[in-house]
C-alpha positions as CSV (number, residue, x, y, z in Angstrom):
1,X,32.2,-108.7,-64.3
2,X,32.6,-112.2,-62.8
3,X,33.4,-112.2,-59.6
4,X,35.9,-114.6,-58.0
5,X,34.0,-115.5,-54.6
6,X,30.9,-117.1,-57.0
7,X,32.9,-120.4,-57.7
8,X,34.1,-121.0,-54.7
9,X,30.6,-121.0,-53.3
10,X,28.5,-122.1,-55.7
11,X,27.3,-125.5,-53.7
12,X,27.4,-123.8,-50.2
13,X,24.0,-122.8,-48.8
14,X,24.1,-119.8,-46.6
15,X,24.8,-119.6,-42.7
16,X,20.9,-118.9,-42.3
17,X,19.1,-121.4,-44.1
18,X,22.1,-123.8,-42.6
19,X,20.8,-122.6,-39.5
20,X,16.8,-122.8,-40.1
21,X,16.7,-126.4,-41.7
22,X,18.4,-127.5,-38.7
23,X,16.0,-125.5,-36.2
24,X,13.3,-127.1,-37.9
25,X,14.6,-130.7,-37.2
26,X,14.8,-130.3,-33.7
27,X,12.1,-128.7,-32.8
28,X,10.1,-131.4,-34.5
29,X,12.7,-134.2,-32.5
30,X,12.4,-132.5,-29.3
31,X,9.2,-130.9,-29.2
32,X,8.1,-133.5,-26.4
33,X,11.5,-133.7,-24.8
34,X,13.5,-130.7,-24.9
35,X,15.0,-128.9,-21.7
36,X,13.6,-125.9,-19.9
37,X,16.5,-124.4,-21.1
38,X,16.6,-124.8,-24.6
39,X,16.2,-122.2,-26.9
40,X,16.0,-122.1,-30.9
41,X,19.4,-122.2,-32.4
42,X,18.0,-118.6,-34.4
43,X,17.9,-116.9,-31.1
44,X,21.1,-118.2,-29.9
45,X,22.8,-117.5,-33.6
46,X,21.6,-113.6,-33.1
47,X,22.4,-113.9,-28.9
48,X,26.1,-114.2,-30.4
49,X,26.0,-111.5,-33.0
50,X,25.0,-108.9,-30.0
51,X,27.6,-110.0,-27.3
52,X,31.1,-108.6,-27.8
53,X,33.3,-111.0,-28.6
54,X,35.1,-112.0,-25.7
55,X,31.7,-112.7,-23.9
56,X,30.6,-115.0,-27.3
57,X,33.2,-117.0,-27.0
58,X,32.9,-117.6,-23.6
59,X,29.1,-118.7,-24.2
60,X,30.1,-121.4,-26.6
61,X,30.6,-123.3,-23.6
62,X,27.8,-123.1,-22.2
63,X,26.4,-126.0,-24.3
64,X,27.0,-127.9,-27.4
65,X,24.5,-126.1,-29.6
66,X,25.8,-123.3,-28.4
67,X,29.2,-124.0,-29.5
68,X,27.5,-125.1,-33.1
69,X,25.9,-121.7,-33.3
70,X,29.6,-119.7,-32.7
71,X,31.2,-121.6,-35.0
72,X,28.9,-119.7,-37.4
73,X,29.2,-116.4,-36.7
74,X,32.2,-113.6,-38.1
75,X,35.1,-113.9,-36.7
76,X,35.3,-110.3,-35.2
77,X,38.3,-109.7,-33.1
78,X,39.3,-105.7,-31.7
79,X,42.2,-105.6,-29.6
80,X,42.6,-102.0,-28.0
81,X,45.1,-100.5,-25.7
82,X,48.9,-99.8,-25.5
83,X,48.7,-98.2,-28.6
84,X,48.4,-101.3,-30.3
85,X,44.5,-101.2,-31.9
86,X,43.9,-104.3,-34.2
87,X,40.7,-105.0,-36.0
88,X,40.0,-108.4,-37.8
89,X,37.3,-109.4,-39.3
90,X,36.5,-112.9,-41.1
91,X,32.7,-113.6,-42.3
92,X,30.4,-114.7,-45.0
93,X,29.6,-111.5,-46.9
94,X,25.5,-111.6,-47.7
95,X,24.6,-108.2,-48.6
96,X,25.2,-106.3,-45.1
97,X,27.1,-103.2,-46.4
98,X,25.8,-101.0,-43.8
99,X,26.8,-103.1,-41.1
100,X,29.9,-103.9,-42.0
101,X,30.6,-99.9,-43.2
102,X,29.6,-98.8,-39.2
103,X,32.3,-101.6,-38.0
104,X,34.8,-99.9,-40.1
105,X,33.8,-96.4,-39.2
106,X,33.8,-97.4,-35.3
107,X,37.4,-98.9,-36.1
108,X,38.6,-95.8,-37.8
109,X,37.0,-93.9,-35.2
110,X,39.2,-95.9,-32.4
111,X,42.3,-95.1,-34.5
112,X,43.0,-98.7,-35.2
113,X,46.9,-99.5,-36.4
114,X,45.8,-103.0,-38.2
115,X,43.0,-103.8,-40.2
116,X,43.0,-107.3,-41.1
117,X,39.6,-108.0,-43.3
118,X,38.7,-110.8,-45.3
119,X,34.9,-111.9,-46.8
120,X,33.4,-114.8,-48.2
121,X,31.0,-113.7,-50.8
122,X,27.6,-115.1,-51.1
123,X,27.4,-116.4,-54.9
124,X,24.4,-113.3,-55.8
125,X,26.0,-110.6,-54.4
126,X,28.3,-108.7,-55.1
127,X,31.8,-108.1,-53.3
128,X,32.0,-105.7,-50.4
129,X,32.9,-102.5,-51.9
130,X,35.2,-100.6,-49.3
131,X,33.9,-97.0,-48.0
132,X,35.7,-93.9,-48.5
133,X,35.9,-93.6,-44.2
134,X,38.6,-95.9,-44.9
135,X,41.1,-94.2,-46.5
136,X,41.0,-91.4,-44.3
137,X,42.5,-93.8,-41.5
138,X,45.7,-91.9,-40.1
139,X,47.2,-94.1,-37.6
140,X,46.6,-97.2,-39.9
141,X,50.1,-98.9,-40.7
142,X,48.7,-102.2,-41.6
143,X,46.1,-102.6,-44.2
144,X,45.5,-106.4,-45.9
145,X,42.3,-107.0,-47.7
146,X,40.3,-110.6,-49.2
147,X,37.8,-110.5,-51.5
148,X,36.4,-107.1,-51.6
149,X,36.2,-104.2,-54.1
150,X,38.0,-100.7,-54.2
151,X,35.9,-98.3,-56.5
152,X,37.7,-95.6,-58.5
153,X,36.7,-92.1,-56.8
154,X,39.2,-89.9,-58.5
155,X,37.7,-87.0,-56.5
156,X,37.5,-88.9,-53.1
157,X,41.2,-87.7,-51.7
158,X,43.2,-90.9,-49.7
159,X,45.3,-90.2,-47.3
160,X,47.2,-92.9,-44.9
161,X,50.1,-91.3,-43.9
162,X,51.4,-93.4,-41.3
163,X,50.3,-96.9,-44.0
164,X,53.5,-98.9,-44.5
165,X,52.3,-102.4,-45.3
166,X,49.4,-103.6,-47.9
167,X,48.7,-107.6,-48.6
168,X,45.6,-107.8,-51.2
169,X,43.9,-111.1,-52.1
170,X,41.1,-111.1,-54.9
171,X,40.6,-107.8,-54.3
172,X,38.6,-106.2,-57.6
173,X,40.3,-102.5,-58.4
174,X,38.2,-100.6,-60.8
175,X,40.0,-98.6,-63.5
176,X,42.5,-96.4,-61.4
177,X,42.1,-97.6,-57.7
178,X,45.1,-98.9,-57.2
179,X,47.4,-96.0,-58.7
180,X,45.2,-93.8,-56.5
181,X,45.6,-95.7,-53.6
182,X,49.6,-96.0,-53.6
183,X,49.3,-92.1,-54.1
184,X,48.1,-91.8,-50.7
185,X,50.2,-93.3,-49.1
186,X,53.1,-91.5,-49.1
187,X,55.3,-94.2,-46.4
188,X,54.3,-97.3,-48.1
189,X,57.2,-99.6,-47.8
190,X,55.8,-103.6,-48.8
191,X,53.2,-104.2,-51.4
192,X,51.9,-107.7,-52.1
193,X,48.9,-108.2,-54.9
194,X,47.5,-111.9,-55.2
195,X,44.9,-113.1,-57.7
196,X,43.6,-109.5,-58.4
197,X,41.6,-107.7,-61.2
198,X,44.1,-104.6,-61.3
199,X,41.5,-102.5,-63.3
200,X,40.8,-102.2,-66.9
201,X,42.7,-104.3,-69.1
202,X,42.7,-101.5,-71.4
203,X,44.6,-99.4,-68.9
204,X,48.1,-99.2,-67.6
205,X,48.9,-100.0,-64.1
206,X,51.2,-97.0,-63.1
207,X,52.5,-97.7,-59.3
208,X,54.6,-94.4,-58.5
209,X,56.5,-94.6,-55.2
210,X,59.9,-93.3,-53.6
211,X,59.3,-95.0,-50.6
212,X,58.5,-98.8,-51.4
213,X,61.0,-101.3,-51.0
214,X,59.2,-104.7,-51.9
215,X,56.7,-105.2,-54.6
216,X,54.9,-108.6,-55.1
217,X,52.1,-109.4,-57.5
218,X,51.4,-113.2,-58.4
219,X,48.8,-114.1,-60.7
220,X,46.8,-110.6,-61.2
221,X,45.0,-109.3,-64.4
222,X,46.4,-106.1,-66.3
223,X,47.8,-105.7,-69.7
224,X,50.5,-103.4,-68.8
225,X,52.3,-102.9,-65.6
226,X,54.6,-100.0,-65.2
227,X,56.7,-99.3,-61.4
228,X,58.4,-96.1,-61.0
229,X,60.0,-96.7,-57.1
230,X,63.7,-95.6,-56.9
231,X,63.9,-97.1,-53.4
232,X,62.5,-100.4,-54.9
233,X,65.0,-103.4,-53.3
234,X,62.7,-106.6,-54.1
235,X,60.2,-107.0,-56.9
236,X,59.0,-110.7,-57.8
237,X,56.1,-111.0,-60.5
238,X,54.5,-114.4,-61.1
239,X,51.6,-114.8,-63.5
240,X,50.3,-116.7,-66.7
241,X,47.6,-114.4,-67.4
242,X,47.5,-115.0,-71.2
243,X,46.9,-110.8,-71.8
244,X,49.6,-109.7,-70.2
245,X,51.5,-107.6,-72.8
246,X,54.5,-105.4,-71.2
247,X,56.2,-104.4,-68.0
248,X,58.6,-101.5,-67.3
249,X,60.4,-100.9,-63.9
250,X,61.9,-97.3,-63.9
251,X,64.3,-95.5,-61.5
252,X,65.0,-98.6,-59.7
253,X,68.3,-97.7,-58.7
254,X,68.5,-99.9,-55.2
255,X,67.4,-103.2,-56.6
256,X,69.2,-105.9,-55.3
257,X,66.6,-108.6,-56.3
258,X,64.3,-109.1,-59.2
259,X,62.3,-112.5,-60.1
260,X,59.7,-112.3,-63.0
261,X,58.2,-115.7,-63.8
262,X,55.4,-114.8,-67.2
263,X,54.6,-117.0,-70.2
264,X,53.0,-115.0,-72.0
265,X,54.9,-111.5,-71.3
266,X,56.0,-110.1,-74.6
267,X,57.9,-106.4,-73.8
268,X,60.0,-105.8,-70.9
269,X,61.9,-102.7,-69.9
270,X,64.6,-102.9,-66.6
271,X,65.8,-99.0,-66.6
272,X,68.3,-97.7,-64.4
273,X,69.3,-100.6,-62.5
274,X,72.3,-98.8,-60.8
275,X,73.3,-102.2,-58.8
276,X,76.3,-104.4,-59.4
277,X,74.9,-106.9,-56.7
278,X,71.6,-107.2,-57.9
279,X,70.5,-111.1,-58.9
280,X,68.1,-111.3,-61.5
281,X,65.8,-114.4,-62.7
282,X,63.8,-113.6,-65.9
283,X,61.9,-116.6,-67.3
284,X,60.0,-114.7,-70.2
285,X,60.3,-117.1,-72.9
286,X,57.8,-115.7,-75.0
287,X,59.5,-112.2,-75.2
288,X,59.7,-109.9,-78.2
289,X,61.7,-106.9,-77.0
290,X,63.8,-106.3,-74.2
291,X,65.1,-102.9,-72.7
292,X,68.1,-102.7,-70.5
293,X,69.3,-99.7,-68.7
294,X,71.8,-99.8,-66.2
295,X,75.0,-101.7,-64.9
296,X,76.2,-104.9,-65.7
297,X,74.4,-107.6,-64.2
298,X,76.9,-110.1,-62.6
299,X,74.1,-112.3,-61.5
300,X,71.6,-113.0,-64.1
301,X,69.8,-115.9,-65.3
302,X,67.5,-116.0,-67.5
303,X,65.6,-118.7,-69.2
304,X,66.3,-118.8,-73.5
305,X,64.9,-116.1,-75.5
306,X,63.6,-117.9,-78.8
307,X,61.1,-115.4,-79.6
308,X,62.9,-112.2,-79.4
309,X,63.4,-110.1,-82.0
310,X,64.8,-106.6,-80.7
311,X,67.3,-106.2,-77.5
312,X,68.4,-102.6,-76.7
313,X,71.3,-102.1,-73.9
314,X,72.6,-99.1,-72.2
315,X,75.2,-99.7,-70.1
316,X,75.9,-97.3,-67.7
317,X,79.8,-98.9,-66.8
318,X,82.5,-96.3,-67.1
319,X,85.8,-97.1,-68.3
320,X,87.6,-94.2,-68.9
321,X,88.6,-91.8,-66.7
322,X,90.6,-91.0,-63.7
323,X,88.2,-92.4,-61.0
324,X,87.2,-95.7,-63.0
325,X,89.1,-98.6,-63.8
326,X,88.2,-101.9,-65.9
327,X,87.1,-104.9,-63.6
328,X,89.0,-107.5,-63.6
329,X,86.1,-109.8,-64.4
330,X,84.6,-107.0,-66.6
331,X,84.8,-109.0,-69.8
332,X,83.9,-112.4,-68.6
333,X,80.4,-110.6,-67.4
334,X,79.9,-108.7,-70.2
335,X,80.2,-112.4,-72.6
336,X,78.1,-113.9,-70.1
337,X,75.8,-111.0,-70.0
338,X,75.2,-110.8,-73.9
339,X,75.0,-114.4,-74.7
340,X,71.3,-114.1,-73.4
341,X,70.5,-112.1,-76.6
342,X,72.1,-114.5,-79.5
343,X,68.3,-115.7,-80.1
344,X,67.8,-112.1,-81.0
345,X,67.4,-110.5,-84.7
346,X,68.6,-107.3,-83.7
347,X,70.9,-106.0,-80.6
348,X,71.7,-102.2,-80.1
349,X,74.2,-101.3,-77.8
350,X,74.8,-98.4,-75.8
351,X,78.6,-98.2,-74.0
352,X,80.2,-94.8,-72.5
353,X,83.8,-96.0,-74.3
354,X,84.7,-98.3,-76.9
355,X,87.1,-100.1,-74.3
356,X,84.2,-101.6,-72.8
357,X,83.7,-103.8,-76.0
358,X,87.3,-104.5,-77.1
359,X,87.9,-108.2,-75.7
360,X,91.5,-108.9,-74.8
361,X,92.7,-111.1,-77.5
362,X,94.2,-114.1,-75.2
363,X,90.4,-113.7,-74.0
364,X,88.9,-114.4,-77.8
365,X,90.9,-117.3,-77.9
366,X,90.0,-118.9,-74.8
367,X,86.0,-118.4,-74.6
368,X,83.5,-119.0,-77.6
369,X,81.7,-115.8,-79.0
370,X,78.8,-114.9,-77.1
371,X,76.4,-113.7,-80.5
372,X,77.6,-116.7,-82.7
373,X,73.9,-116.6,-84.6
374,X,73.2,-112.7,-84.0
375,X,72.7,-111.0,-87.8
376,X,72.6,-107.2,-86.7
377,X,74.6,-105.2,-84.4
378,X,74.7,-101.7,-83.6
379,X,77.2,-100.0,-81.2
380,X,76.4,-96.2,-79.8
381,X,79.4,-94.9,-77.8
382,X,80.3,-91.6,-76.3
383,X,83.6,-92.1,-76.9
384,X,85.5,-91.4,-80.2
385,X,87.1,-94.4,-82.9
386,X,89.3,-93.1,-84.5
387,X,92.9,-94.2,-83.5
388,X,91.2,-98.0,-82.9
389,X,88.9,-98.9,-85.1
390,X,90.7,-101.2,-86.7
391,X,91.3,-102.8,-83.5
392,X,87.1,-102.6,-82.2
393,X,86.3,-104.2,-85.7
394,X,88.2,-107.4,-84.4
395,X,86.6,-107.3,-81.4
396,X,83.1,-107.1,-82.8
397,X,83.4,-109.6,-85.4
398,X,84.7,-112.4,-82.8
399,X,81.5,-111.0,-80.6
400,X,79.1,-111.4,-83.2
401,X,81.0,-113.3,-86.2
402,X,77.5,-113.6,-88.4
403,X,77.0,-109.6,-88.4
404,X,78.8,-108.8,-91.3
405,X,78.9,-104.8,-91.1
406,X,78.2,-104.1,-87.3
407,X,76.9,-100.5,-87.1
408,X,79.5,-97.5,-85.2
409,X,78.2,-94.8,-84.0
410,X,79.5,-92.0,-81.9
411,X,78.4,-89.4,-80.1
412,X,81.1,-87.4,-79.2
413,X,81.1,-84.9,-82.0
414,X,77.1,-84.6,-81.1
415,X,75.6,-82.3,-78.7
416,X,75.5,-83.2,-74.8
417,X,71.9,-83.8,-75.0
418,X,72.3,-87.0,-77.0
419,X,75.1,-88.7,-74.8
420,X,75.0,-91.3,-72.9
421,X,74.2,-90.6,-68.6
């Protein structure tokens, strides 16, 4: 695997032989001149490392070259008391495991709230790989992570209980880490992925959640991507990874926002969105199927559809019945809606009663057909045709006027197990 930390420091030399090259130059200027008080910039460079922080960075001013050597050392900052323990840590990542491991245990150990740790990796070595003592952290309720590595240790158990925020940048997850990860965290509420390896490409992401409410991933490496978080309000995905193949969002019955931004997506699945508010932007416009389940979207945009060849849609809108009533604006929707899917060879569509699809006829006249280049139709309904068929065919044929035989189907005289919920 190929690290991301290597190319970013490829041309830097390390804090060490930084600090050595520039020992050796003034001892060789100085020898003759130097204070009584001077001291290799080595020693002062490890002086720091020992003090605790607050007393390093009051040293700094004790003289210049002081002040050089601080400005090389981790930036190491744990705030305790009040019940508000933070811990950040920002450094050059050589090799040091064990040190850094004993930080995190002493942090853990101090029931820190917010962990805040980001590395630079050293082009040689690999990136920091996270110890178990971490995920055994039960007051931690901030957790965000640069450039390190989460193995997969299936029979390690996690548990953050009180965890309800996690920001990851270049962080490397091998094969199941993540999925194992959100599993122990049971009150995770915002989850943000940047620029990382979500395992093998091979695999499926899985998140499973019924308490996250915000999902972000921009520019991360999986082939397929599948969220299962029926609390879910805000999910944005952003990313031209070239491998990407499909993405499903299931039980996501709160959405109210949604903003997926791929070139080279190809299947996507939206099931049981339940929200009549929810805005949508999709710019997929390499997609080849596309699964809708759930109510009409009044505020959808998405970018044109060349490539798609198969569009399924359930709609979950109720017509009939003594509770429902059609929208007013029901129809203008629906034509705006479906218009999305005229670059598609095939559209199947799933309504609770044929009313749904029987356009007004002062309506037909007024607004163009929505599936004007559409060739194949089908229509699954719950509710029965006879009576108006003659009246849906109409309909139809303005909605998609190149479909010469749309497809009926209904499922009233079926069992219960095949109708539409």
């Amino acid at each position: 695997m190929v690290y991301k930390g290597e190319a970013r420091s490829h041309n830097k030399p390390n804090t060490n032989t930084r600090l050595r090259k520039k020992n050796i130059v003034e001892t060789k200027a100085m020898a003759s001149t130097r204070p009584y008080n001077y001291l290799p910039g080595l020693i002062i460079y490890h002086i720091l490392q020992l003090l605790p922080t607050k007393l390093a960075a009051q040293a700094c001013f004790v003289s210049k070259q002081w002040a050089e050597a601080w400005s090389s050392i981790p930036v190491f900052d744990f705030k305790e008391g009040n019940h508000d323990g933070k811990f950040r840590l920002q450094m050059r990542y050589q090799g040091d495991a064990k040190v850094l491991d004993a930080w995190l245990r002493s942090a853990v150990e101090r029931s820190v709230k917010e962990l805040d740790i980001s590395l630079r990796n050293v082009p040689t070595v690999k990136p920091y790989c996270l110890p178990q003592t971490l995920f055994d952290a039960k007051l931690l309720t901030t957790l965000s992570l640069e450039d390190v590595r989460i193995e997969d240790n299936a029979d390690q158990p996690i548990s953050l209980p009180s965890l309800k925020s996690m920001s990851f940048k270049m962080v490397d997850f091998e094969g199941m880490a993540l999925s194992n990860l959100i599993s122990g965290c049971p009150w995770i509420e915002h989850l943000s992925l940047n620029l990382c390896d979500l395992g093998s490409w091979t695999w499926k992401l899985k998140i499973s959640s019924s308490s996250l409410k915000s999902f972000e991933i921009f520019d991360c490496y999986s082939r397929h991507i599948e969220v299962e978080a029926k609390n879910l309000e805000s999910f944005k995905f952003d990313s031209d990874f070239e491998l990407l193949e499909s993405m499903a969002l299931f039980d996501c019955t709160n959405l109210k926002c949604i903003n997926i931004f791929s070139q080279h997506l190809q299947h996507l699945i939206l099931y049981a969105l339940c929200q009549n508010s929810v805005e949508a932007t999709i710019n997929t416009p390499n997609l080849h199927s596309f699964d809708f389940s759930g109510y009409l979207m009044a505020n959808v945009s998405m970018a044109p559809l060349k490539y798609l060849s198969d569009a399924t849609l359930i709609l979950l809108d109720h017509i009939r019945g003594p509770t429902f009533s059609l929208p007013l604006n029901h129809f203008s929707t629906l034509r705006d809606y479906l218009e999305h899917f005229d670059c598609s060879k095939k559209l199947k569509l799933y309504i609770h009663d044929a009313e749904g699809v029987m356009f007004p006829e002062d309506f037909r006249v007024a607004f163009p057909s929505p599936l004007p280049n559409l060739k194949h139709l089908n229509i699954v309904m719950n509710s029965a045709v006879e009576g108006i068929k003659s009246e849906l065919m109409e309909s139809l044929h303005w909605m998609a006027p190149s479909v010469e035989n749309p497809s009926i189907e209904s499922l009233s005289r079926t069992n219960s197990s095949s109708t539409i919920t």
